[in-house]
N, C-alpha and C positions, 0 to 999 in steps of 0.2 A: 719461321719459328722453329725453334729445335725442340727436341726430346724433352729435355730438361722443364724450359718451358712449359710446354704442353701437359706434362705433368705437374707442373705448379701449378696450373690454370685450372686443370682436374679436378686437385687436391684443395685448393680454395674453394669452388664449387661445390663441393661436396660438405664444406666444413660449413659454409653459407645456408645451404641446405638443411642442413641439421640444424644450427640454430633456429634458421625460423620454422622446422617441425616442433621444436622443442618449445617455442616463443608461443606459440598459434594457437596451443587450448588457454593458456592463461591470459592473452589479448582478448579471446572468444568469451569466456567467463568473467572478465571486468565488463566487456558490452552488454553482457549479460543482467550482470546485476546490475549497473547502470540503468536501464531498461526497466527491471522490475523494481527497481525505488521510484523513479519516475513515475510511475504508473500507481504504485501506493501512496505516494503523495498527491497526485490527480484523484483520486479516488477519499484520500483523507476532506482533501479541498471543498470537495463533491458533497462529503458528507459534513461539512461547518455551513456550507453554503444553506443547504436542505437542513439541519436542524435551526437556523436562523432564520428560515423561512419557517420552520413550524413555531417557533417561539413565536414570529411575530402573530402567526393565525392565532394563537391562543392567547394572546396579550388581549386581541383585540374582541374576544368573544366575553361575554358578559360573565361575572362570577356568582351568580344567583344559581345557590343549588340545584341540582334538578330533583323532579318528587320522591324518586328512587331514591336519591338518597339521603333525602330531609326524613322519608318515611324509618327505610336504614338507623340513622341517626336517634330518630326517637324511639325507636324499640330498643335499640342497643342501652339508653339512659334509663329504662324502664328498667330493663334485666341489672342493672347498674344499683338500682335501688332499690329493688324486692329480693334482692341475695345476701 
């Protein structure tokens, strides 16, 4: 291998080098966010799942007032009609 050579081998090297310094935070920062959408989306899923499991608990729970607030209720229609 001659001088020549060896310095083009060098100077390739080097130029290679640079680019993937240059490449490596913006590869690092798409896995990045890649990553954290992922995971916001798991967590959204998480939270459809869980709210349609409380819909269904409460579908299934009887809709007959409780006293509190049958009582609530009729004070409130009292003040309603002596004002």
């Amino acid at each position: 291998m001659t001088t020549e050579q060896t310095e083009a081998l060098i100077g390739m090297t080097l130029v290679v080098a640079i680019l993937v310094l240059m490449a490596l935070p913006s590869a690092l920062g798409v896995i990045r966010d890649r990553r954290i959408d992922r995971q916001i989306r798991e967590a959204q899923e998480a939270q459809e799942v869980r709210e349609a499991r409380q819909d269904q608990k409460s579908s299934s729970r009887s809709t007959v007032p409780s006293t509190a607030t049958w009582y609530a209720e009729g004070r409130r229609s009292k003040k309603l009609v002596s004002s």
